[in-house]
C-alpha positions in Angstrom: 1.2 5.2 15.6 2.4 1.7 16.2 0.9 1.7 19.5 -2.3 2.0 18.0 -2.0 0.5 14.8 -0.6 -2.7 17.0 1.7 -4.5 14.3 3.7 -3.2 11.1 1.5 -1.7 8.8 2.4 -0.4 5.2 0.8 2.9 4.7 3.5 5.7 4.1 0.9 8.4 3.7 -1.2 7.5 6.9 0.6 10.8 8.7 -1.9 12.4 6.9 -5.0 10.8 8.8 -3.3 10.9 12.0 -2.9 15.4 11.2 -6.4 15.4 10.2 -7.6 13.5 13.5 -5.7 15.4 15.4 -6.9 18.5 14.4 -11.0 17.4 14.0 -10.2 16.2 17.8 -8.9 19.3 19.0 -12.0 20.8 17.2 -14.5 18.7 18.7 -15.2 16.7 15.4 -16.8 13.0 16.5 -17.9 11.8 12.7 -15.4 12.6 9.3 -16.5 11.6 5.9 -13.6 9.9 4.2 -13.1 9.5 0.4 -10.6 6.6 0.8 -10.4 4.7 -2.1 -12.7 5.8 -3.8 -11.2 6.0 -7.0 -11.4 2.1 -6.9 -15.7 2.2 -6.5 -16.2 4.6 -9.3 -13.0 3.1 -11.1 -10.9 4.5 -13.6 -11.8 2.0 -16.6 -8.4 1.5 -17.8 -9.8 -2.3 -17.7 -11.6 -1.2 -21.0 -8.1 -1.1 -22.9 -7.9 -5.0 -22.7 -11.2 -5.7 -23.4 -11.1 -3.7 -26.5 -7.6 -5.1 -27.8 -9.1 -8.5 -27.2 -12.3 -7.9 -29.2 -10.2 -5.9 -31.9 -11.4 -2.6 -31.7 -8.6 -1.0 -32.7 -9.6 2.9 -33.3 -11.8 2.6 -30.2 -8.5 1.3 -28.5 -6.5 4.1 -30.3 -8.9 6.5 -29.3 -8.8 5.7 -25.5 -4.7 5.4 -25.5 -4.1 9.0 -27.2 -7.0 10.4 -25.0 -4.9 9.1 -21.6 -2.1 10.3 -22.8 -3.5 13.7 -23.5 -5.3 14.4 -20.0 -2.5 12.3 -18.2 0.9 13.3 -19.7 1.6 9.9 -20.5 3.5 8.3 -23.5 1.2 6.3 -25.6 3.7 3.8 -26.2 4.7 3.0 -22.4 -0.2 3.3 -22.1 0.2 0.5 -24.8 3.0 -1.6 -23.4 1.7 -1.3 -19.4 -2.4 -2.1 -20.3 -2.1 -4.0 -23.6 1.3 -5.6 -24.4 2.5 -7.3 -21.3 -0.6 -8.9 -20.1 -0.5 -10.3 -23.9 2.3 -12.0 -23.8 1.6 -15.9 -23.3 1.8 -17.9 -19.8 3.9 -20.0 -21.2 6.8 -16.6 -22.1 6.1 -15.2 -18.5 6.8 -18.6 -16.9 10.7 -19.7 -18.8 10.9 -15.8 -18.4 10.6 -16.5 -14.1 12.7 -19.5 -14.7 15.5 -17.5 -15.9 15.2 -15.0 -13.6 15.0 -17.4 -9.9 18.1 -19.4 -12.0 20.4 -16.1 -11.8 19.4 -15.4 -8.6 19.3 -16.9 -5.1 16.1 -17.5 -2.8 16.9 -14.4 -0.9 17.2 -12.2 -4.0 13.7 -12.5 -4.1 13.2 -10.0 -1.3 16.9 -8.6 -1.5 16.5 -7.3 2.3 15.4 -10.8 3.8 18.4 -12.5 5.7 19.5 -15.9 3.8 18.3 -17.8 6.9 15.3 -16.0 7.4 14.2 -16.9 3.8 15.4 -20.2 3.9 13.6 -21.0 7.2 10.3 -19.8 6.0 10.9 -21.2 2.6 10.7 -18.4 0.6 11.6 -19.6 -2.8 8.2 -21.8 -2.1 6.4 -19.2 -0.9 6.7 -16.9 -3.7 6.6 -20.3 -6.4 2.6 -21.1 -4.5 1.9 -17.4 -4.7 2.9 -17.3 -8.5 0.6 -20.4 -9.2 -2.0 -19.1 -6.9 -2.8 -15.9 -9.2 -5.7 -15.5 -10.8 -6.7 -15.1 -14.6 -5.9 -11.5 -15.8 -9.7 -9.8 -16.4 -10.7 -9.8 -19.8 -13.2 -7.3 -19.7 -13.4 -3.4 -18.2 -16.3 -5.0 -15.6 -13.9 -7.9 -14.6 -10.9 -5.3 -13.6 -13.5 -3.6 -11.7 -14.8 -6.3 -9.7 -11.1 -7.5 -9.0 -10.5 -3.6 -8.0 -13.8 -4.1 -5.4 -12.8 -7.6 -3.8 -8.9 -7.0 -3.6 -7.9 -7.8 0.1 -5.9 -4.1 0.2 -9.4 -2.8 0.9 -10.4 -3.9 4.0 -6.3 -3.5 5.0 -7.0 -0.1 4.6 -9.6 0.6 6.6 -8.4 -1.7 9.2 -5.7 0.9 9.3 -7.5 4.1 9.4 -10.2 3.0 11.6 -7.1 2.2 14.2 -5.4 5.6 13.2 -8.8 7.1 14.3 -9.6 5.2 17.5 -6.5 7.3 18.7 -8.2 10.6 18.6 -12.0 8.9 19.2 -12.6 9.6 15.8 -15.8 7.3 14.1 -14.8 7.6 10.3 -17.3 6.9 8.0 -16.7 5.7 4.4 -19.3 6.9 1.9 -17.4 5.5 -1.1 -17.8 1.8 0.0 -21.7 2.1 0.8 -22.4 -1.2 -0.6 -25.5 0.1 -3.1 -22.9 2.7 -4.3 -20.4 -0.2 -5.3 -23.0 -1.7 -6.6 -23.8 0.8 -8.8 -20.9 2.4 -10.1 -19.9 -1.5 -11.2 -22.7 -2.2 -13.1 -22.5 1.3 -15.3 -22.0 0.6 -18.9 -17.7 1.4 -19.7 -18.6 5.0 -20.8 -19.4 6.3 -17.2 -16.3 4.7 -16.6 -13.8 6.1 -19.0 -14.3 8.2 -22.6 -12.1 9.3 -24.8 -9.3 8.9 -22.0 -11.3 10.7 -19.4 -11.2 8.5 -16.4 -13.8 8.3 -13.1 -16.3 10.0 -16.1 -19.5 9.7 -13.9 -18.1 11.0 -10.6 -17.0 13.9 -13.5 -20.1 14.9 -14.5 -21.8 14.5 -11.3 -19.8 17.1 -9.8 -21.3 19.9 -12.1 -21.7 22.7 -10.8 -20.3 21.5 -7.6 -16.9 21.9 -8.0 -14.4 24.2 -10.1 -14.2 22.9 -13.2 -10.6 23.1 -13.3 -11.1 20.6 -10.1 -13.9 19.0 -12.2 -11.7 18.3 -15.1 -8.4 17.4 -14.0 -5.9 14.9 -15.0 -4.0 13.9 -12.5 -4.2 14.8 -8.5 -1.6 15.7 -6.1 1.7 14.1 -5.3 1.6 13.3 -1.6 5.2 11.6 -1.9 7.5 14.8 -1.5 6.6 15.2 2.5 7.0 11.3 2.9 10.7 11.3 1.4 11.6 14.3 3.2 10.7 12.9 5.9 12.1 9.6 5.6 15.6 10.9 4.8 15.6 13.8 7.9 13.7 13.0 11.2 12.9 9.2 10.0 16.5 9.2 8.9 17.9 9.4 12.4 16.0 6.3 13.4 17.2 4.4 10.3 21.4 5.2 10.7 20.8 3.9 14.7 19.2 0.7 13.4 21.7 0.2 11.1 24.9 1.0 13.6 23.2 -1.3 16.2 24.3 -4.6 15.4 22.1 -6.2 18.3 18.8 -4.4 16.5 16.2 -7.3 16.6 15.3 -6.7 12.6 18.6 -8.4 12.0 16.7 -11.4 12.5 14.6 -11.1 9.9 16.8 -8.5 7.4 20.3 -8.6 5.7 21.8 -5.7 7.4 24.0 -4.9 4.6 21.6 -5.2 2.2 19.4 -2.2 4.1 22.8 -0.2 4.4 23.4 -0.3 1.1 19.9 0.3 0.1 20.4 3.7 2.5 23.2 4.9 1.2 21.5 4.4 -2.4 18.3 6.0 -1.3 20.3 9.5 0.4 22.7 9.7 -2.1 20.6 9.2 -5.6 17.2 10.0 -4.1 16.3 6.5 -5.1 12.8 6.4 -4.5 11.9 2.7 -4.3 14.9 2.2 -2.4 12.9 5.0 0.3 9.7 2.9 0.5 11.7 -0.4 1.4 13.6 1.8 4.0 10.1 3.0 4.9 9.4 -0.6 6.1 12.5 -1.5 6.9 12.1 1.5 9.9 8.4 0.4 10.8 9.6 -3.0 10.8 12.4 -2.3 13.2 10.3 0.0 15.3 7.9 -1.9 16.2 10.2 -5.0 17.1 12.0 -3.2 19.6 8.7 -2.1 20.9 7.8 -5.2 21.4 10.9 -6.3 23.1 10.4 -3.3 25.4 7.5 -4.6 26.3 8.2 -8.4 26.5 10.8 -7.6 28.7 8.7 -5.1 30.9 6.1 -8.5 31.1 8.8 -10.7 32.1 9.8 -8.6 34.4 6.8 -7.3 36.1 6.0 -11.6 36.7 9.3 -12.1 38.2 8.2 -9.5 40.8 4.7 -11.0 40.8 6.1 -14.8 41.4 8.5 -13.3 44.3 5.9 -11.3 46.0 7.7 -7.5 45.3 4.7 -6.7 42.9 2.7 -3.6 44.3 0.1 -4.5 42.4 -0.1 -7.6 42.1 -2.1 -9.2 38.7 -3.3 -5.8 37.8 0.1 -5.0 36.8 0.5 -7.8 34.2 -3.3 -6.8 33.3 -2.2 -3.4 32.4 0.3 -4.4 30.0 -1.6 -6.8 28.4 -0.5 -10.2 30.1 
């Protein structure tokens, strides 16, 4: 994948897209609809539980948090404290409560796996001060989350990233979802085709009528695609992970504390930690791709050292080849 992808990406479910363009390609498929994202274009309307705190609607608000908590298996109290009470709580808490934090902790601590020099060389602690002071006003209104969702710069990541996953297989995907007059659309629907009485996505609901099950139709939740990833991770991935970490001349060192990553190994195969997976997750892209472009750096070098001495076969074509 990273050959095709052509940096680190972050996308631990993309295996996924690669299966399913594999198999459309060995099935002659050219075009596949993809519903990527679209959960963000019709939107969920949890955006409504701010706006309706804020205005003091109170038994709307109670209405909405009991009806989530119903279809989604959620606590009310952890729907209230996640959508209502922390983006409450004053700038002016959040920011001595940030002080505190960077004050019991070093620059590096920020991003536990960066190496201290690393972090200090790029600045870091500055880096991650801008970013704070850079963010914008929390939406105050369901319409405002939803625009944020639409313009969010993870969206066009995405398809970056499945569009190179599909070149692989000469795949065109297509991406009905973000049809333009569709987002359009869907963002300026009153909050009810958004969300009632805790029923998220409520217009895509009722559109599919007839079209699908209703037990499909009317579901909370959909399915957990994380149990292949960590399995994954901690078997075949695993292997690649315990040579990176026994090789002390791995180029990631560079950029990673590589006690930091064993640690957070050990933690991850021993408790089944999962956040401490998803960091190993890019730790192992990370790494992967670094030696692959060493491989190749040194395959350049070389291949110009035969050039410049007159051994090269082939002459330019060779460096052209490999992208030189």
């Amino acid at each position: 994948m990273l050959a095709h992808e052509d940096e680190p990406f972050f996308a631990p479910n993309l295996f996924l897209h690669w299966a399913l363009y594999k198999a459309a390609k060995e099935q002659n498929v050219r075009v596949i609809l993809d519903g990527i994202d679209g959960d963000i274009t019709v939107s969920h309307g949890i955006g409504i539980l701010q706006e309706l705190a804020g205005s003091g609607q109170w038994m709307a608000l109670a209405r909405e948090i009991l009806g989530l908590s119903r279809r989604f298996q959620r606590s009310p109290w952890r729907i209230l404290e996640t959508h209502i009470l922390r983006p409450l709580v004053p700038k002016s808490v959040r920011r001595v409560r940030r002080m505190i934090r960077s004050k019991r902790t070093p620059a590096a601590a920020l991003a536990p796996l960066l190496s201290r020099d690393f972090a200090r060389r790029i600045g870091w602690t500055q880096i991650q001060e801008s970013s704070r002071r850079g963010q914008v006003q929390l939406p105050r209104t369901a319409k405002q989350d939803h625009y944020r969702g639409l313009t969010q710069g993870l969206i066009p990541y995405s398809l970056e990233v499945a569009d190179h996953a599909a070149m692989a297989f000469s795949i065109e995907p297509r991406y009905p979802f973000f049809d333009k007059r569709l987002a359009e659309y869907c963002l300026a629907l009153p909050t009810e085709q958004k969300i009632f009485h805790g029923w998220t996505r409520m217009v895509m609901r009722r559109g599919m009528a007839n079209i699908l099950p209703e037990k499909v139709q009317w579901r909370g939740g959909k399915a957990d695609l994380s149990q292949n990833f960590f399995r994954s991770l901690l078997t075949s991935e695993g292997k690649v992970i315990e040579e990176m970490i026994r090789n002390p001349a791995a180029a990631i060192w560079e950029y990673v504390d590589q006690e930091a990553l064993r640690r957070t190994y050990h933690r991850a195969v021993l408790s089944g930690d999962r956040d401490g997976a998803l960091v190993l997750w890019q730790a192992s892209v990370l790494g992967s791709w670094l030696q692959q472009w060493d491989s190749s750096s040194k395959v350049a070098h070389s291949g110009a050292g035969q050039q410049h001495s007159g051994c090269s076969p082939n002459g330019p074509s060779t460096l052209a080849a490999i992208g030189v």
